[in-house]
C-alpha positions in Angstrom: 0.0 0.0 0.0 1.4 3.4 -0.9 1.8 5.9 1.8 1.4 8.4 -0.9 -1.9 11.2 -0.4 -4.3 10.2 -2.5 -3.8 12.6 -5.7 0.0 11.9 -5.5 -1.0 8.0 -6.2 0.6 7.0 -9.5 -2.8 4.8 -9.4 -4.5 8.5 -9.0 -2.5 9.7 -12.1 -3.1 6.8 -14.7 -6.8 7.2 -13.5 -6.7 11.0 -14.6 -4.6 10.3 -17.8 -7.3 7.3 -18.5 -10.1 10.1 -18.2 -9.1 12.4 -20.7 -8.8 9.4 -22.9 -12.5 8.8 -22.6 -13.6 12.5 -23.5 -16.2 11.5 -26.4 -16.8 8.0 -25.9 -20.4 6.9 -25.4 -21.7 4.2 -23.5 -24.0 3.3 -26.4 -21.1 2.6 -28.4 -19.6 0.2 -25.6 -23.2 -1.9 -26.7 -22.3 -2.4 -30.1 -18.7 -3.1 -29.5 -19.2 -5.7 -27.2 -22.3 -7.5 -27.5 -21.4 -9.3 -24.4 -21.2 -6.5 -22.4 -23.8 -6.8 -20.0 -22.4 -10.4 -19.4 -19.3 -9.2 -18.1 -20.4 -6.1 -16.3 -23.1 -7.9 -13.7 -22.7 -9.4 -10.5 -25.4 -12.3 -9.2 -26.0 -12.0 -5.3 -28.6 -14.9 -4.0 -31.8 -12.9 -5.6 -30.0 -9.8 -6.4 -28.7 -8.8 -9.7 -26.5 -5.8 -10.0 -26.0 -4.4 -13.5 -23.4 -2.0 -13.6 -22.9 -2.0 -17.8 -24.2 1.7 -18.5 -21.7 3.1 -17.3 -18.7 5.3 -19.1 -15.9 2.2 -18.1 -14.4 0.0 -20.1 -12.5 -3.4 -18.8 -9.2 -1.3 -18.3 -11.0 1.7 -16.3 -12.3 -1.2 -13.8 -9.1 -2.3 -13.6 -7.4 0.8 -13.0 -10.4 1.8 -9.9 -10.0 -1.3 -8.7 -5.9 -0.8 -8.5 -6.6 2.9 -6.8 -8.6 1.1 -4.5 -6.0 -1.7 -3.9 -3.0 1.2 -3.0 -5.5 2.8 -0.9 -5.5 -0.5 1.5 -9.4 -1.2 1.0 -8.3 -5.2 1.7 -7.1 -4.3 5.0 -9.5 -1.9 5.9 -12.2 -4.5 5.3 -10.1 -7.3 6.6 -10.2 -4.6 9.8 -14.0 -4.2 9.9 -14.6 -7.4 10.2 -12.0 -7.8 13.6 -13.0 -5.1 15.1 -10.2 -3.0 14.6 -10.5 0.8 16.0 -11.9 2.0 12.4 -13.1 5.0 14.4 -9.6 6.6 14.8 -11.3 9.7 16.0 -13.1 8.0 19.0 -10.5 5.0 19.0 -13.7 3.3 18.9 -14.4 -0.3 16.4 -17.3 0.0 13.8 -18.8 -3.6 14.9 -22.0 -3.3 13.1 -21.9 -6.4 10.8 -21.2 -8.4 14.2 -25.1 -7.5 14.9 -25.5 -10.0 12.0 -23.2 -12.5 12.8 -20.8 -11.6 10.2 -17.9 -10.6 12.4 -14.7 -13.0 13.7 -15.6 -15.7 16.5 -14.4 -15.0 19.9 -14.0 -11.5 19.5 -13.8 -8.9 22.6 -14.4 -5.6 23.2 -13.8 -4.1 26.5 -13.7 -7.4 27.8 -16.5 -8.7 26.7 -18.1 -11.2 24.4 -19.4 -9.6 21.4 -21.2 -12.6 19.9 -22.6 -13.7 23.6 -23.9 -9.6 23.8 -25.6 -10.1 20.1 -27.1 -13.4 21.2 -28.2 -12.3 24.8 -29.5 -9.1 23.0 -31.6 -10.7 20.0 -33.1 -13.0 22.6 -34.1 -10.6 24.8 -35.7 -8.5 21.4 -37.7 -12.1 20.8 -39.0 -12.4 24.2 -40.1 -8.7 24.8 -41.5 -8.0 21.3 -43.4 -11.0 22.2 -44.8 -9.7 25.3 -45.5 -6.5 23.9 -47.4 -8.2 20.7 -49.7 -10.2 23.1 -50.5 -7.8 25.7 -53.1 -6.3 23.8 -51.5 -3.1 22.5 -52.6 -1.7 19.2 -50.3 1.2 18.5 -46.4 1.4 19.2 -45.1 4.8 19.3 -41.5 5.0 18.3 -39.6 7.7 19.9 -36.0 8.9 18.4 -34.2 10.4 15.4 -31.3 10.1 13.4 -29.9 7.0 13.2 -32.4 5.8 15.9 -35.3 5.9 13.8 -34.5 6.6 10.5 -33.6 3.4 9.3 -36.4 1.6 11.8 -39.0 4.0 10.2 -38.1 3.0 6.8 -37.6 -1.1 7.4 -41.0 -1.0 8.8 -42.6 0.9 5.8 -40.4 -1.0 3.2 -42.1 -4.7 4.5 -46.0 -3.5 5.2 -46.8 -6.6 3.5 -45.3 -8.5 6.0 -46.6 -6.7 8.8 -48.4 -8.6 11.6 -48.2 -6.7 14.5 -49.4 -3.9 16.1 -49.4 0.0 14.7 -45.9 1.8 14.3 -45.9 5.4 14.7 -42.6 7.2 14.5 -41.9 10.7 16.2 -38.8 12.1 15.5 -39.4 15.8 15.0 -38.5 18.5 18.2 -41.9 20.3 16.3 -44.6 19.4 18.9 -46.9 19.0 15.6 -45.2 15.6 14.9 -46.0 14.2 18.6 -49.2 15.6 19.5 -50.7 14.7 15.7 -49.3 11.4 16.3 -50.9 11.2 19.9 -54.3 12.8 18.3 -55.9 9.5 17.5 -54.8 6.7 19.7 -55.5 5.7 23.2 -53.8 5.3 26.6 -54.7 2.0 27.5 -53.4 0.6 23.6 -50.6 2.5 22.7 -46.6 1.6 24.4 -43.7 3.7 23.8 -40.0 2.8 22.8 -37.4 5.5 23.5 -34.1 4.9 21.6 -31.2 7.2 22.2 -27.7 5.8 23.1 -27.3 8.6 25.5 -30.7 9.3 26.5 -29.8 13.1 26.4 -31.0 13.6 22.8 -32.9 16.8 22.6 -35.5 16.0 20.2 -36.4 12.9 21.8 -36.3 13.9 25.6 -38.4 16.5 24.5 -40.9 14.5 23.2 -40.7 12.2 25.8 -41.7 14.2 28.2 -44.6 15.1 26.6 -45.2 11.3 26.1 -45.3 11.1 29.4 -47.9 14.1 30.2 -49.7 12.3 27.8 -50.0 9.2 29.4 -49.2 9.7 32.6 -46.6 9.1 35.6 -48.8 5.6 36.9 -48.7 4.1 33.2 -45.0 4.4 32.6 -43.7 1.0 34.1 -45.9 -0.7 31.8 -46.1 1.2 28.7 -42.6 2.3 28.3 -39.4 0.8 27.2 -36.0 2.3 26.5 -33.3 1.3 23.7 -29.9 2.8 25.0 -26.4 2.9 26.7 -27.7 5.0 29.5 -29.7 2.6 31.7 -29.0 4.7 34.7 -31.0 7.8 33.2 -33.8 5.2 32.0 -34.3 3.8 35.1 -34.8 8.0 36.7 -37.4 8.4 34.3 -39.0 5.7 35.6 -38.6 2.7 33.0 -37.7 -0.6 34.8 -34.5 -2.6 33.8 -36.8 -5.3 32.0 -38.2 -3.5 29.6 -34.5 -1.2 28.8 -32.0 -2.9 26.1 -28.3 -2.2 25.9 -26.5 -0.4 23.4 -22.7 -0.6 23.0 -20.2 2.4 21.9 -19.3 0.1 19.2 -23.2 0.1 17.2 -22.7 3.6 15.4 -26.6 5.1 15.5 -27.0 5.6 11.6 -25.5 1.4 11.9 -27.6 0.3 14.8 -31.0 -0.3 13.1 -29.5 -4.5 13.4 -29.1 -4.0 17.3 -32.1 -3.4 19.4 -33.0 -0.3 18.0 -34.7 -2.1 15.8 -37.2 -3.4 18.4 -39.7 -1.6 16.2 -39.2 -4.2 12.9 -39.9 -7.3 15.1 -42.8 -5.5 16.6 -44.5 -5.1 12.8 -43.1 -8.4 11.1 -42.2 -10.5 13.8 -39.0 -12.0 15.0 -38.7 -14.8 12.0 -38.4 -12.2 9.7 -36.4 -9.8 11.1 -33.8 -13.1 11.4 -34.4 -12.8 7.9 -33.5 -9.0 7.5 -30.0 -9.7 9.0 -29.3 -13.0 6.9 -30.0 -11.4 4.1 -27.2 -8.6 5.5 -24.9 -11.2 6.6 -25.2 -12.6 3.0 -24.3 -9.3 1.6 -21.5 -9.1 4.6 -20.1 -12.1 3.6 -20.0 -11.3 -0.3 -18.0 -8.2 0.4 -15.7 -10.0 2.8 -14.7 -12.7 0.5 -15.2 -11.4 -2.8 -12.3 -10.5 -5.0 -12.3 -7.2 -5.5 -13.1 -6.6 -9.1 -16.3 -9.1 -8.7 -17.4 -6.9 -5.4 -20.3 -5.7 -5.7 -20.1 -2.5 -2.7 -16.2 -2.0 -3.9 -17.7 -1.7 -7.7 -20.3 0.6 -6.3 -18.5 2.5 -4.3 -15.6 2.9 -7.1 -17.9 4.1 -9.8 -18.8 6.7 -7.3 -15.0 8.5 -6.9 -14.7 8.1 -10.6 -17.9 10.1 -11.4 -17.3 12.3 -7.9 -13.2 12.5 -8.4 -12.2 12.4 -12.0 -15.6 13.8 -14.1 -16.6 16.3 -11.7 -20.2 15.4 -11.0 -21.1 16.6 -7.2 -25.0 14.8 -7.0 -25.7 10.8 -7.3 -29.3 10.0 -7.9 -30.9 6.9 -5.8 -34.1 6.0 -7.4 -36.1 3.2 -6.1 -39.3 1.8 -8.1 -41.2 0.5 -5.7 -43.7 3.0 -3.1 -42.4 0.8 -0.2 -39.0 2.0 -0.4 -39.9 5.6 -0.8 -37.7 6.4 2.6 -35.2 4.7 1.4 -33.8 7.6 0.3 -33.8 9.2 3.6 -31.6 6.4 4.8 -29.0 6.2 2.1 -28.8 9.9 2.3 -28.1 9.8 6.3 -25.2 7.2 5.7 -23.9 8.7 2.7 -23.9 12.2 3.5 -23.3 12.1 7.1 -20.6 9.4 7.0 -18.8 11.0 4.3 -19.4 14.6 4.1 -16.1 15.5 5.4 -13.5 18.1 4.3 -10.9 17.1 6.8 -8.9 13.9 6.6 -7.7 10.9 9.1 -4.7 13.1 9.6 -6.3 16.6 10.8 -5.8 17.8 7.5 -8.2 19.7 4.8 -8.5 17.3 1.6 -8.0 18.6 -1.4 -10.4 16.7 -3.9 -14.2 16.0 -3.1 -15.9 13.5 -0.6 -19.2 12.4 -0.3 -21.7 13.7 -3.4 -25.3 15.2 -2.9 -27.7 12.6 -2.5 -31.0 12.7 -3.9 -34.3 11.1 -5.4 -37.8 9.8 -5.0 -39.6 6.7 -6.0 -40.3 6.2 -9.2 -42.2 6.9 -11.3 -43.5 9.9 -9.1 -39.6 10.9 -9.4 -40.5 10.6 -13.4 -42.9 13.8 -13.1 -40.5 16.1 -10.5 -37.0 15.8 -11.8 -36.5 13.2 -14.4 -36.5 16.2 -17.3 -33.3 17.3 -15.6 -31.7 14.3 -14.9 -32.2 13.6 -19.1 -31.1 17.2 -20.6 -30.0 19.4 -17.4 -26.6 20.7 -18.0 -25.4 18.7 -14.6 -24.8 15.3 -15.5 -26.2 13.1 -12.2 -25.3 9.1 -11.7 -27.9 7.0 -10.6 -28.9 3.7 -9.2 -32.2 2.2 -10.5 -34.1 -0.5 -8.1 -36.5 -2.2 -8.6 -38.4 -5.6 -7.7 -39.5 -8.2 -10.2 -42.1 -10.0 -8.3 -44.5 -7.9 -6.2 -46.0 -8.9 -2.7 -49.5 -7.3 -4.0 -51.6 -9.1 -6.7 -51.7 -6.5 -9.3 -48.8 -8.1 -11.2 -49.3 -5.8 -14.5 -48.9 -2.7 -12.4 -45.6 -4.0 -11.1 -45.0 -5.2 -15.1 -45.2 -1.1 -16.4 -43.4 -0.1 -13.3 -40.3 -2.0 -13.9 -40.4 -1.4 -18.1 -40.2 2.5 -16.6 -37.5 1.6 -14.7 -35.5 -0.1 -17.3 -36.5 2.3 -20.1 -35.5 5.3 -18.0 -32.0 4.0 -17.5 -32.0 3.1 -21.5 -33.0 6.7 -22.4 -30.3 8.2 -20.1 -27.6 6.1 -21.7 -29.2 6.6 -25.2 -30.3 10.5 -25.7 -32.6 11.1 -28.5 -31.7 13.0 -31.6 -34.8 15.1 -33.5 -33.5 17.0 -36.7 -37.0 19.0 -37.0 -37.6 19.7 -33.3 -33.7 20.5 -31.9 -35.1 21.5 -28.5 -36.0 17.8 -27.9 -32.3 17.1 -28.7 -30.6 15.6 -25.6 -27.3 13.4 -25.7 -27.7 11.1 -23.5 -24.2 9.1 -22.4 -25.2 9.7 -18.6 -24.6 6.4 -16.7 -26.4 4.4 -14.5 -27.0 1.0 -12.2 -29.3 -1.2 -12.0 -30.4 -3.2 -8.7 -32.6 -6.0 -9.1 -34.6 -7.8 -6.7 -36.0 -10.8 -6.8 -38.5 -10.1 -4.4 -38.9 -7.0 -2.1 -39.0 -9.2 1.3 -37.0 -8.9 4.4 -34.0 -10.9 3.4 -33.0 -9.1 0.1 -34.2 -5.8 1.7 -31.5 -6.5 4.5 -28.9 -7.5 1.7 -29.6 -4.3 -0.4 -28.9 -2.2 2.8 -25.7 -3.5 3.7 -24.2 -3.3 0.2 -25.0 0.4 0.5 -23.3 0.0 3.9 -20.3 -1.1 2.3 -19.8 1.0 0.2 -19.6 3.9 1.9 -17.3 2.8 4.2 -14.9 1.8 0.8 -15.4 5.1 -0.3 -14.4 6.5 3.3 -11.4 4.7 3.0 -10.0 5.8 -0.9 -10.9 9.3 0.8 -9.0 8.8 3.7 -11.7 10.5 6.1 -13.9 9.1 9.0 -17.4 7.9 8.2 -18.3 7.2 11.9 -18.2 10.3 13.5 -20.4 13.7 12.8 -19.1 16.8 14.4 -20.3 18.7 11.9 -23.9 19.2 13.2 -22.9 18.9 16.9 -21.9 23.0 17.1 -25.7 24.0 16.0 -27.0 21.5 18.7 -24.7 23.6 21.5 -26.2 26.9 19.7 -29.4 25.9 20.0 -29.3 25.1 24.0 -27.8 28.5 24.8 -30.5 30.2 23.1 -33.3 28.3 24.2 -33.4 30.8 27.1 -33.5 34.0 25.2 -36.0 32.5 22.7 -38.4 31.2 25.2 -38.4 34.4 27.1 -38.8 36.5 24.0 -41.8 34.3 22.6 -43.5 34.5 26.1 -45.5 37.0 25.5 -48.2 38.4 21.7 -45.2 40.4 20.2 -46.1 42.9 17.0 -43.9 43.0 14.2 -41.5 45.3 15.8 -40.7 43.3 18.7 -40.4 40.2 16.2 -37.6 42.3 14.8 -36.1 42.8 18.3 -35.9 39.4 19.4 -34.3 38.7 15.7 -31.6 41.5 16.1 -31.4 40.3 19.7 -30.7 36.7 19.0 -27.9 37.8 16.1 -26.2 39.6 18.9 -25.9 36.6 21.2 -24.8 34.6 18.9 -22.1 36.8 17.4 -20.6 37.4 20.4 -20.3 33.9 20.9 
């Protein structure tokens, strides 16, 4: 491995040299040069097919990304994962969250203790509370958390509604009391049980609208209709919640990671336990794929490699994820949170500003809604945006022709971006096309390739992390507006105390602007 920075990589330079080579090449042309090409650019994953062939590569730019990545020590970085190494330099903490799905080392320690005895105590406990919960006559779970505590638990749950057999999941994440109190409007006391999951149970949004859970509900119903998800048992138990009904959380399940641990109490509450063993074989296959997998037959290290050549070498700042089916329309959400918090860095392992780009802009909608917002400037804007294409073949609904049109959209968008259209006698309908794209195919959209999907998009941003040299564990980004906000909290609450006319508005505005400029 070369202890070279990154842009001083010979593999960096024949990778720029390689790009200007490409200038005018079309993927279209790539077709009729190589009528094999979709045979050699796809990988088969156990009911997942990913089709990376409309792309602007060639064998030998694969084989030069793949070589970046090689000098860039993705092998032992993975190798390092999977050990438990201290990945989170920062924090000297490990990144252990393929371990939640058995995929990590046997016999492995952390601080003493047994991480595959903690993962097998854990999951049991999960089995025999969600269990207690699902037959004690409760008709609404209210989910209580944000970021990585609820994000990817919200969208698991809405992603396998047809395998929902459990009781109502609500999700409050939102410091606006409007998300809580129109979530509390319909529902009643003696149904409805509460999870709180925060690792440090200091959280503002969520011990804000756990407190007004509890006025809600009230002080004699919180032994049996609360439980907590969290490393803080000590604060859990002073709010009242007893040690039975509180799960552990470890420093080593990062909280955009930890939807596999017991935050994701809420996924075995709506599907039930058997599934959700399903959701993390399917990640553990996925796991084990990018584990063993040679590098140019990898499916997150391909992903994530076609990402620094679009983001690195061609300039293009946004990637485009685009799901086709409505039950993976937060799926965006959650690839955006692990993308663009993990990776949107400017500062290296080293302390030291970068000098080329990180993590892209993340966007996109289910299609084909996404067809009628942005779709006109994905095909002829002057930015030209990368994007992933998913869809499912066989639908878990019986109207089988609907899912047939959806997926011809799906395929026929990605064939119009690569292809463009050419109209002598209407120019302004012109458009070049050459702008690339993958395709992820699912057999079916059930738990195990829905936990399969979400670990390859796991993977690859922490290959990506690595090539960039910069920490996708840590956030300190969005910690100084969170210290902002407390300090001002006071001013605020006292200015908004009382009917103020425009001019006072205006006061409190100037007056706020002051405080915080002389912080």
């Amino acid at each position: 491995m070369s202890s070279k920075p990154l842009i001083q990589k010979l593999e960096w330079d024949a990778l720029e040299r390689h790009r200007k080579n490409m200038e005018g090449q079309n993927i279209s042309d790539f077709f009729e040069e190589n009528l094999q090409r979709f045979d050699q650019f796809h990988i088969e994953l156990d009911g997942l097919l990913f089709d990376y062939s409309k792309h602007r590569t060639t064998e030998k730019t694969l084989d030069l990304l793949i070589s970046l990545a090689t000098a860039c020590g993705i092998e032992e970085a993975r190798g390092g994962l999977f050990a438990g190494k201290p990945l989170n330099k920062i924090e000297n903490r490990a990144a252990l969250h393929p371990a939640l799905r058995g995929s990590t080392e046997a016999g492995l320690h952390v601080g003493g203790e047994d991480i595959t005895q903690f993962v097998e105590t854990t999951l049991s406990r999960m089995e025999k509370l969600s269990g207690e919960i699902r037959s004690a006559g409760f008709t609404d779970i209210v989910h209580i958390g944000i970021g990585g505590s609820s994000l990817g638990s919200h969208m698991v749950c809405e992603a396998l509604t047809p395998f929902a057999n459990g009781p109502r999941i609500h999700f409050v994440s939102n410091m606006d009391g409007a998300h809580i109190a129109q979530t509390l409007q319909s529902l009643h006391r003696d149904n409805t049980f509460f999870i709180v999951a925060s690792k440090t149970f200091s959280t503002a949004e969520t011990l804000e609208n756990l407190r007004a859970a509890q006025a809600w509900i009230g002080e004699a119903r919180i032994a049996k209709h609360f439980l907590a998800v969290t490393a803080n048992q000590k604060a859990a138990r002073d709010f009242g919640i007893l040690p039975d009904y509180t799960l552990p959380l470890r420093d080593w399940i990062g909280g955009r990671f930890s939807l596999w641990s017991s935050v994701g109490l809420p996924i075995v509450l709506s599907v039930g336990f058997e599934n959700f063993k399903a959701f993390l074989a399917g990640a553990r296959a996925a796991d084990l794929h990018f584990k063993a997998a040679p590098l140019a037959r990898n499916i997150p290290v391909i992903m994530a490699m076609l990402g620094i050549w679009y983001r690195n070498f061609w300039n293009m700042d946004s990637h485009a994820v685009l799901p086709y089916a409505q039950n993976l329309h937060s799926f965006l959400a959650w690839v955006r949170q692990i993308d663009m918090e993990s990776n949107g860095k400017c500062v290296d392992l080293d302390g030291k500003r970068v000098n080329y780009h990180t993590g892209p802009l993340i966007f996109g909608q289910a299609g084909t809604d996404a067809q009628h917002e942005f779709f006109q400037s994905l095909h002829q804007g002057t930015a030209i945006i990368p994007a992933d294409f998913i869809a499912a073949l066989r639908p878990e609904h019986l109207l089988h022709d609907h899912n047939t049109k959806l997926l011809a959209n799906a395929l026929a968008q990605s064939q119009a971006l690569m292809k463009g259209e050419k109209n002598e006698a209407e120019p302004h309908r012109n458009f070049e096309g050459n702008r690339p794209s993958s395709t992820i195919l699912l057999d079916r959209l059930d738990p195990y390739r829905l936990g399969m999907l979400m670990a390859l998009y796991e993977h690859k941003i922490f290959v990506q992390s690595v090539i960039w040299n910069i920490n996708c564990f840590d956030q300190w980004g969005v910690e100084l507006g969170k210290t902002l906000a407390k300090t001002l909290a006071a001013d605020l609450a006292e200015g908004l105390s009382n009917p103020m006319s425009d001019s006072s508005t205006k006061e409190l505005v100037r007056h706020i602007s002051d405080r915080l400029r002389a912080r």
